[in-house]
C-alpha positions as a printed Julia matrix, in Angstrom:
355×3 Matrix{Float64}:
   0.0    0.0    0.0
   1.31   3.66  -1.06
   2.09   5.77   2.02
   0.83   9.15   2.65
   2.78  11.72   3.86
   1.68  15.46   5.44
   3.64  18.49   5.73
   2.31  20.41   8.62
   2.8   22.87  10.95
   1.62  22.5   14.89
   1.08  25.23  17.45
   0.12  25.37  20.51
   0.07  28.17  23.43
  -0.63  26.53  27.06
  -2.22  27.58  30.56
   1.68  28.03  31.99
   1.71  31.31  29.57
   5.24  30.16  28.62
   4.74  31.39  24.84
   3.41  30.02  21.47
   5.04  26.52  19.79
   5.24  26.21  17.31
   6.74  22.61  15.16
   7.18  21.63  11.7
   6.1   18.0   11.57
   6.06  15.54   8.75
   3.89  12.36   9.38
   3.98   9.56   6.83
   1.27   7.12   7.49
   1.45   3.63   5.98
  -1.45   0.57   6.55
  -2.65   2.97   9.35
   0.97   2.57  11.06
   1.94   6.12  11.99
   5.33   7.4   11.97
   7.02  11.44  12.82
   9.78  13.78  12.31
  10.11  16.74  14.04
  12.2   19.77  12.23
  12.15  23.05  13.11
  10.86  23.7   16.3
  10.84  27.16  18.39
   8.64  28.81  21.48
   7.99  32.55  21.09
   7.46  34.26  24.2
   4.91  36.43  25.21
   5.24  40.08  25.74
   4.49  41.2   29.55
   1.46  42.83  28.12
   0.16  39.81  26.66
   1.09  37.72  29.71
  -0.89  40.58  31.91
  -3.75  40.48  29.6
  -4.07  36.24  28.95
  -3.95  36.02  32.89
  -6.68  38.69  33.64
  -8.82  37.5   30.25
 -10.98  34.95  32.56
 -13.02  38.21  33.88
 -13.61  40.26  30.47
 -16.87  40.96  29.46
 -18.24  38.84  25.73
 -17.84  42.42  24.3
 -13.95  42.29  25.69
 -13.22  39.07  25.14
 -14.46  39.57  20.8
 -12.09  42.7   20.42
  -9.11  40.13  22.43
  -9.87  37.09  20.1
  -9.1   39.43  17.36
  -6.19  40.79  18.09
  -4.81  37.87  19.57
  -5.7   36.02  15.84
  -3.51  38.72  14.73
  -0.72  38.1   16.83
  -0.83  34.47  16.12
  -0.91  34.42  12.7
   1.83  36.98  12.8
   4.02  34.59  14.54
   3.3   31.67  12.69
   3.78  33.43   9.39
   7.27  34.52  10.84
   8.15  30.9   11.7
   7.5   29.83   7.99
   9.25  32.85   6.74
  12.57  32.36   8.88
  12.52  28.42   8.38
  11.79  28.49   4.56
   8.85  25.76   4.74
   7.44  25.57   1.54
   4.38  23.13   0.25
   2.61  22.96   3.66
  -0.4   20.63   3.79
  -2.05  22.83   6.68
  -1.35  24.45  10.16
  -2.64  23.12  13.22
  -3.22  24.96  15.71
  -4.97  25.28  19.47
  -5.05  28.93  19.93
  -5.35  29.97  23.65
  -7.65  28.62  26.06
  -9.18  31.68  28.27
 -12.53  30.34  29.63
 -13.32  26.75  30.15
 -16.38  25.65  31.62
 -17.5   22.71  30.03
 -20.04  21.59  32.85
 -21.99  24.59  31.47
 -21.68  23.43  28.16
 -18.87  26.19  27.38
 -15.56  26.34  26.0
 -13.39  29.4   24.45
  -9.9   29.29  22.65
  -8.55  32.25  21.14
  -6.9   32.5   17.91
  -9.49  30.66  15.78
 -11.16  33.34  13.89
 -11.45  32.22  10.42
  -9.4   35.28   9.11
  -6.0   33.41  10.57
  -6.15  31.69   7.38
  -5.96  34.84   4.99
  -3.37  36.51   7.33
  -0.86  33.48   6.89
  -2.14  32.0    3.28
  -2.33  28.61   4.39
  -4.89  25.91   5.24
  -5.58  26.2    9.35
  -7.2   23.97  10.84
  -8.29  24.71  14.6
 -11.04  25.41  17.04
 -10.45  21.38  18.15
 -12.33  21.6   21.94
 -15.74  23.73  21.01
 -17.54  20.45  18.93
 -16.61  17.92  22.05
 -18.24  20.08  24.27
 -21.3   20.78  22.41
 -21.72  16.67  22.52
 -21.35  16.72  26.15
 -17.86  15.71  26.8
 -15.42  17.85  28.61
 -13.49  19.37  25.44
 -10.18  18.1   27.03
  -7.87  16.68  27.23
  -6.84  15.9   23.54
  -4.47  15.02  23.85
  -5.08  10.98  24.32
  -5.33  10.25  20.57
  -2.02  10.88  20.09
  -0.76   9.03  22.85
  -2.51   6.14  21.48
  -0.91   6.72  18.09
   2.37   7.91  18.57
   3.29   7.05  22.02
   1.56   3.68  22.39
   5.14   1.66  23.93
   4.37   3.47  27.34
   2.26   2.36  30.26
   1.32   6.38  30.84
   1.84   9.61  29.48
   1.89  12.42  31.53
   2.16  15.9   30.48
   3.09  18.5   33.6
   2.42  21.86  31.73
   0.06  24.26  32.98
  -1.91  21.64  34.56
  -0.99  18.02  34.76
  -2.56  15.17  32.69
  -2.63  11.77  31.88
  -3.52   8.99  29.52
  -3.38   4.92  29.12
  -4.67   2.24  27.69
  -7.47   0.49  30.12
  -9.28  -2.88  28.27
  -8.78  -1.14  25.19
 -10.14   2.27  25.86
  -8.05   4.92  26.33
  -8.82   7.24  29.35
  -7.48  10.24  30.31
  -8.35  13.35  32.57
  -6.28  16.32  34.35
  -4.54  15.98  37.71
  -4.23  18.42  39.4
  -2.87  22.24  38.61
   1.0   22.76  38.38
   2.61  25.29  36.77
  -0.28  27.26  37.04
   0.38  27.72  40.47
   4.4   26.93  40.89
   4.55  29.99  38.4
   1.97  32.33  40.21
   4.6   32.03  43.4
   7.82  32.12  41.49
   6.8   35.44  39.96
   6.43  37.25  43.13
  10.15  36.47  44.1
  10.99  38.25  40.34
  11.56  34.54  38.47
   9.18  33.46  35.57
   9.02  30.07  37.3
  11.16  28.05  39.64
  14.41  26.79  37.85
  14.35  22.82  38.46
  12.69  23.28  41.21
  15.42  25.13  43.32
  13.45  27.4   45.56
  10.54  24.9   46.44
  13.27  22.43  47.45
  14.56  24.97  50.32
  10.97  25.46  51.78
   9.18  23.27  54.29
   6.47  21.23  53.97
   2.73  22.42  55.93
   1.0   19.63  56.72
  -1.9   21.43  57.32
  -2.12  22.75  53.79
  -0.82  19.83  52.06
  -4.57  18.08  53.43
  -6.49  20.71  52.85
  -5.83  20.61  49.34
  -5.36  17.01  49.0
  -8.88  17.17  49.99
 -10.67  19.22  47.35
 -13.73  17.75  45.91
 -12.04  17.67  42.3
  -9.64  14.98  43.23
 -12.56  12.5   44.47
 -14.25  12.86  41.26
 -14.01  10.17  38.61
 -12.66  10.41  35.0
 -13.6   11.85  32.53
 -12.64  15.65  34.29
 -10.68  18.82  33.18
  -9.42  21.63  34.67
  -9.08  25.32  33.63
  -7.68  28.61  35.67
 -10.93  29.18  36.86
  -9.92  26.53  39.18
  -6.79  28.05  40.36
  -8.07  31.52  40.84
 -11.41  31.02  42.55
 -10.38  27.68  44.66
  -6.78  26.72  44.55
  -5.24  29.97  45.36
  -7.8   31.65  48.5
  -6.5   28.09  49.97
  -3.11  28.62  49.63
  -3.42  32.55  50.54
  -5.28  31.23  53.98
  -1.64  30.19  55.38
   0.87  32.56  56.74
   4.09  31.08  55.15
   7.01  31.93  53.15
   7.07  31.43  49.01
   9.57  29.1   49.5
   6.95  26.77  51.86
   4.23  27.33  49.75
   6.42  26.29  46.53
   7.51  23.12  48.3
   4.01  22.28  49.74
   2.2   22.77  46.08
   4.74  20.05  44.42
   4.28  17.8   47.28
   0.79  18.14  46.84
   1.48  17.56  42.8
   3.27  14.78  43.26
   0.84  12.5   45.47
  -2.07  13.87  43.1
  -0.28  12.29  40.51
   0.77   9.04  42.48
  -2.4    8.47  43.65
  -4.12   8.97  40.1
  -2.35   5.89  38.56
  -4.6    2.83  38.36
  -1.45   0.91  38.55
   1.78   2.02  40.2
   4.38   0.3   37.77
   5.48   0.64  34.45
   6.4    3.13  32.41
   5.71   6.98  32.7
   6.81   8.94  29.49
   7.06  12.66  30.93
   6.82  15.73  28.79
   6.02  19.38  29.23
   7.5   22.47  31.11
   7.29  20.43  34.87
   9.68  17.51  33.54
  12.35  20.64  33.91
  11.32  20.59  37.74
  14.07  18.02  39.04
  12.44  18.52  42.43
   8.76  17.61  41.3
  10.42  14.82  39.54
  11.96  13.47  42.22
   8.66  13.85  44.85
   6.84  11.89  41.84
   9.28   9.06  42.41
   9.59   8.96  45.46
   5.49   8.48  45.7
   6.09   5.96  42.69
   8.93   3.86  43.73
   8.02   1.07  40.96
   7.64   3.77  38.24
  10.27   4.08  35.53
   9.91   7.77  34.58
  10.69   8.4   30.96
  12.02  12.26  30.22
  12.18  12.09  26.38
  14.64  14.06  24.02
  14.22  17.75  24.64
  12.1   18.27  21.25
   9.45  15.57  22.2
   9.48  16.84  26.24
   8.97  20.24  24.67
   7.31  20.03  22.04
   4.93  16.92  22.55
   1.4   19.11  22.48
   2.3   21.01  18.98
   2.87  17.45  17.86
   0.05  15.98  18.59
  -1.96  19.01  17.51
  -0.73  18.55  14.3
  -1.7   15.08  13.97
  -5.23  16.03  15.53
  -4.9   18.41  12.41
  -4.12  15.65   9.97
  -6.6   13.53  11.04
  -9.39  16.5   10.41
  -7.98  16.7    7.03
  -8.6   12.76   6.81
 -11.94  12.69   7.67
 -11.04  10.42  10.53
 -11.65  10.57  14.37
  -9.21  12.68  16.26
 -10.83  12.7   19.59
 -12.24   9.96  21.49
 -15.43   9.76  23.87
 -13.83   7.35  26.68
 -11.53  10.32  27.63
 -13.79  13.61  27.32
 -17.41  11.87  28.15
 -18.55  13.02  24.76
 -21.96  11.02  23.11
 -19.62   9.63  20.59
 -16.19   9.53  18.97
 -15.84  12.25  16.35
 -13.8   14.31  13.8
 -13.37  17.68  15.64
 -12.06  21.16  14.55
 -12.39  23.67  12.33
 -11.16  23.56   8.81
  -9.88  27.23   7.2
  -9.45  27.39   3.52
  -7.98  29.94   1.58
C-alpha cells in the first residue's frame, strides 16, 4: 500500500503562559501505522502585556473578550507566518493549531480558545485547521484533554503519558479504551509564586526544594472535591483563581513553603491517580524541567520508571500531537475519542480554514 505523507505545521500556546510553539512535523502514514519527524521547532514568548492580559482574560466581558480574540488572531498568525518565513517551509499541507484557552467551563456546556477566527487563514495564506475543543463540548464531553489520541498513536510503547504543563494530565490504555483526565494544577500555580520572588518560574525546582512542607495545607488541598471525582474531568484557571489559590493565601508562610508544599501536593495527586503504580511513565512538558517535582513523583512511585524524552518531544509533545489532531481533520477520521472527554460519541473535531 502507497504511504501518505503530510507536511504540517503544529502550534500550541498553554495555561503556563510560557509562549506560542510552534513545530514543523512531517507524518507519513502507511497501513494505518503512523510514523514522525520533528524539524524546526521554536517557542515565542509572550510580551508582559500579553502575559498581563491572557492572565486577567478569565473576567472580560463577551464584548472584551471579541475585540481580544481578534487581536490575539492577529498576533498568532503573525508569529506563525514569521516561523515559515525564517525556516523556509514551503508546500505545507495545513497548520494546526490550538489557539489559547481563556474560559473553560464545560459543565456549562462552554468552552473558548482564542486565535481561531477564520481570518488566521488569509493573514498566513495557508490551510488552518483549529477550534479542536468547542464540537466535544457541544456533545457533552469535557473538550479536554486531547491530547489521548495521540498518545494512542504515537506514544503507544508506554504504560502512561503524563504531560506537567500548565496543569498536569494523563492517559493509558485500560481494556482497550483509552482514558485520560487532568490531575491536578501545576505550573499554574508553581509559576503564580515564582513570579512574586521576580523569576518566571522556579528553575528545576530550586526554591521549592529549600521550603518546608505544611502539613496542614498539604490536606487541605489534597482534599478538594475535584480529586474525588471520577474520569472523565478537566481543569481550567478558573480553578486556580477562585479555589486553589484563597486556599493557599489562607496560610501565613514563606514562598519558598508554599512552593515546596504545592509540588508535594502535585506529586501525590499524581501518584495516587495511577490505576497501577508500575510501568512506564513517558514525561513531557514544562514540569519535567522541575528536578524537584520529579523526584517527589518518584519517590510516591517507587516502581515507576519515569521516561524524560529528548528535549524536542518533552517540549514540544502538544504542537505534535496538535498537528496530527490536524491531519486527522484533514482525513476525515476521528481525532478525539469519547472514553476520555465523556462526549456522546467519537468524532472528527475542529475547524477547517481554507484559503
Amino acid at each position: 500500500m502507497k504511504s501518505e505523507n503530510y507536511n504540517v505545521i503544529g502550534v500550541m500556546s498553554g495555561t503556563s503562559l510560557d509562549g506560542v510553539d510552534l513545530s514543523h512535523i512531517k507524518f507519513t502514514v502507511l497501513n494505518q501505522n503512523w510514523t514522525f519527524e520533528i524539524l524546526e521547532s521554536e517557542t515565542i514568548s509572550y510580551s508582559k502585556k500579553w502575559i498581563d492580559e491572557l492572565k486577567t482574560a478569565v473576567d472580560y466581558s463577551d464584548s472584551k473578550l471579541q475585540n481580544l480574540n481578534k487581536e490575539y488572531t492577529v498576533l498568532l498568525a503573525s508569529i506563525i507566518s514569521d516561523f515559515i518565513k525564517k525556516y523556509k517551509i514551503e508546500n505545507l499541507d495545513a497548520v494546526c493549531s490550538h489557539g489559547h484557552t481563556i474560559l473553560h467551563q464545560p459543565q456549562n456546556g462552554f468552552t473558548l480558545q482564542i486565535g481561531n477566527l477564520p481570518e488566521i487563514s488569509k493573514l498566513i495564506q495557508q490551510t488552518v485547521i483549529c477550534d479542536f475543543r468547542v464540537q466535544d463540548v457541544q456533545l457533552g464531553g469535557q473538550g479536554a484533554p486531547l491530547v489521548p489520541i495521540g498518545d494512542r498513536i504515537l506514544f503507544s510503547e508506554y504504560d502512561y503519558c503524563m504531560n506537567l504543563g500548565g496543569f498536569s494530565n494523563v492517559s493509558f490504555e485500560d481494556n482497550n479504551n483509552r482514558i485520560a483526565f487532568d490531575i491536578s494544577p501545576v505550573n499554574t500555580v508553581l509559576n503564580f509564586y515564582a513570579n512574586q520572588l521576580g523569576f518566571d518560574y522556579d528553575d528545576k525546582g530550586q526554591i521549592s526544594r529549600t521550603g518546608k512542607c505544611s502539613i496542614e495545607l498539604l490536606n487541605e488541598l489534597n482534599a478538594l472535591d475535584f480529586y474525588q471525582k471520577k474520569h472523565p474531568k478537566s481543569l481550567g484557571f478558573e480553578f486556580v483563581k477562585e479555589v486553589v489559590l484563597p486556599i493557599i493565601e489562607r496560610y501565613p508562610m514563606t514562598i519558598e513553603d508554599k512552593l515546596h508544599t504545592f509540588t508535594e501536593h502535585v506529586a501525590i495527586q499524581i501518584a495516587s491517580a495511577l490505576p497501577n503504580k508500575k510501568g512506564s511513565l513517558l514525561t513531557t512538558g514544562g514540569g519535567a524541567y522541575n528536578d524537584f517535582l520529579i523526584e517527589r513523583i518518584q519517590f510516591h512511585l517507587p516502581e515507576m520508571k519515569i521516561i524524560i524524552p529528548p528535549n524536542k518531544i518533552l517540549e514540544f509533545k502538544e504542537a505534535l500531537i496538535f498537528a496530527l489532531l490536524g491531519v486527522l481533520k484533514l482525513r476525515g477520521e476521528i481525532n478525539v475519542l469519547q472514553s476520555v472527554t465523556g462526549a456522546k460519541y467519537d468524532h472528527s473535531s475542529g475547524a477547517i480554514y481554507s484559503l
